[in-house]
Structure formats: structure tokens, C-alpha cells
C-alpha positions in Angstrom: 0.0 0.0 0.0 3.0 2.3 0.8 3.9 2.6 -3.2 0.3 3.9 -3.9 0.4 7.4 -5.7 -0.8 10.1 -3.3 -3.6 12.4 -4.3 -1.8 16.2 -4.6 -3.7 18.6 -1.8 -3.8 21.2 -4.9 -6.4 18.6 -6.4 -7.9 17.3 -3.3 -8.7 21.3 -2.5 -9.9 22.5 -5.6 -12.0 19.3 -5.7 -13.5 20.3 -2.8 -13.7 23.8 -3.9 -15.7 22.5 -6.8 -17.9 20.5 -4.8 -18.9 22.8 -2.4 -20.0 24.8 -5.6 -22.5 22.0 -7.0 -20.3 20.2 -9.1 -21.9 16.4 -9.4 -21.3 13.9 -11.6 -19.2 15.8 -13.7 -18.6 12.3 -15.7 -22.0 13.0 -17.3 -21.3 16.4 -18.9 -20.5 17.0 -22.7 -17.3 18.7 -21.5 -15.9 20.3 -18.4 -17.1 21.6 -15.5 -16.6 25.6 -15.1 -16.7 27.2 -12.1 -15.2 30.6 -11.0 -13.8 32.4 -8.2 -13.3 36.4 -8.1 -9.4 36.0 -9.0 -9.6 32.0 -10.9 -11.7 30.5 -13.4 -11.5 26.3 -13.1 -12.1 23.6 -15.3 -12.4 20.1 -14.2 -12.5 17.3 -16.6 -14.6 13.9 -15.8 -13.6 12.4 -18.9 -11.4 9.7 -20.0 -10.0 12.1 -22.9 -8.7 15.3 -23.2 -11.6 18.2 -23.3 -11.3 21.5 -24.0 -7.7 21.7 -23.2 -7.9 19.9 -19.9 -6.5 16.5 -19.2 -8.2 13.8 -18.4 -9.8 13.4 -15.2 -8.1 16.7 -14.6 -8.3 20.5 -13.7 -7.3 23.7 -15.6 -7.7 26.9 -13.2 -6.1 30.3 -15.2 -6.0 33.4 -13.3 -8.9 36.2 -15.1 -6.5 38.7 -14.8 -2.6 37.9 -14.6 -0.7 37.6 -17.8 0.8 34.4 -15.9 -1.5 32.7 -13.9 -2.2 28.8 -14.4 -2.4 25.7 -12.9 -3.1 22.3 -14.6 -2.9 19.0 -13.4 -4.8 15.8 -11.8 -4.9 13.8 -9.0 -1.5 12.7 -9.0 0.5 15.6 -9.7 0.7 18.9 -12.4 2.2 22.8 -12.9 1.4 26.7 -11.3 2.6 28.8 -13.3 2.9 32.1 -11.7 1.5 32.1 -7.6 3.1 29.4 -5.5 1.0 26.0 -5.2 0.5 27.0 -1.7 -0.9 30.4 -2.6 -3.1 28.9 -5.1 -4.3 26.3 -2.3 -4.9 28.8 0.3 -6.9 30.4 -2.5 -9.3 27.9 -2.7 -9.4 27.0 1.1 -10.5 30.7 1.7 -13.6 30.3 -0.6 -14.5 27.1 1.1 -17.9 27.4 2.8 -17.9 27.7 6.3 -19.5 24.7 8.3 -22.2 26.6 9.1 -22.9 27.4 5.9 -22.3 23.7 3.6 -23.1 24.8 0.2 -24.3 27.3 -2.1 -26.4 25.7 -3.9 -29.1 24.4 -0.6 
């Protein structure tokens, strides 16, 4: 079990970023799921294939108003390209609903 690949905390956050945003079943769409924050705009790719630039069963997030500012990858690893990972995590955490408050969408 020890030589198991370890899901990246950049995926598992924005996962639950996306989630917390009423993303479901994303395997069902025609393409990606799109969701936006007030600095990021995120793809997320159920798919077996390639979609709309974003890998399979992967994520594309690009920044709305940086010249540099991307991040692509899946569960297992990927690239930021201008703010740190961490930055980019901490991002996302901060748009989190609180636990009082579960999901947008109820």
C-alpha cells in the first residue's frame, strides 16, 4: 500500500472547492465543469479524454486577470505557473464554505 500514488492537496482542494460549488457527476457532462472564483476561473475534466484543453480526469484553473497565472494537473501531480501551489491552495481553502454554511447551492 505504501507505493500507492498520493492524491496532490492542490487537487484534493480544488475538488472540494468545486464541490462545495455543486459540481456532481461531472462524468456526465458533454465537457468540463466551469466554475469561478473572483481571481480564478477552473475547469475540471470527468472524462477519460482530453476536453477543451484539460487532461483527463483533470483540472485547468487560469487566473482572469494575470498575464501568468495557471495551474493544470490531476490527482497525481501537475504545474502553477505564476503564484506558488500553496498560494493557489490557500486560495481555494479561503472560498470554502464555512461549516455553518455547507453549500451554495441548498
Amino acid at each position: 500500500m505504501a507505493d500507492e500514488p498520493q492524491i496532490t492537496l492542490l487537487f484534493a482542494t480544488i475538488s472540494e472547492w468545486a464541490v462545495a460549488q455543486g459540481a456532481d457527476q461531472i462524468n456526465r457532462l458533454p465537457g468540463p465543469w466551469t466554475g469561478e472564483t473572483d481571481e480564478w476561473t477552473v475547469k475540471i475534466n470527468g472524462h477519460p479524454n482530453e476536453m477543451d484543453d484539460v487532461p483527463p480526469y483533470g483540472f485547468l484553473a487560469t487566473h482572469k486577470t494575470a498575464f501568468i497565472g495557471m495551474a493544470v494537473g490531476n490527482a497525481y501531480g501537475g504545474c502553477v505557473i505564476g503564484p506558488s501551489e500553496n498560494e493557489l491552495i490557500e486560495h481555494f481553502r479561503s472560498r470554502l464554505p464555512s461549516p455553518n454554511h455547507p453549500r451554495i447551492d441548498t
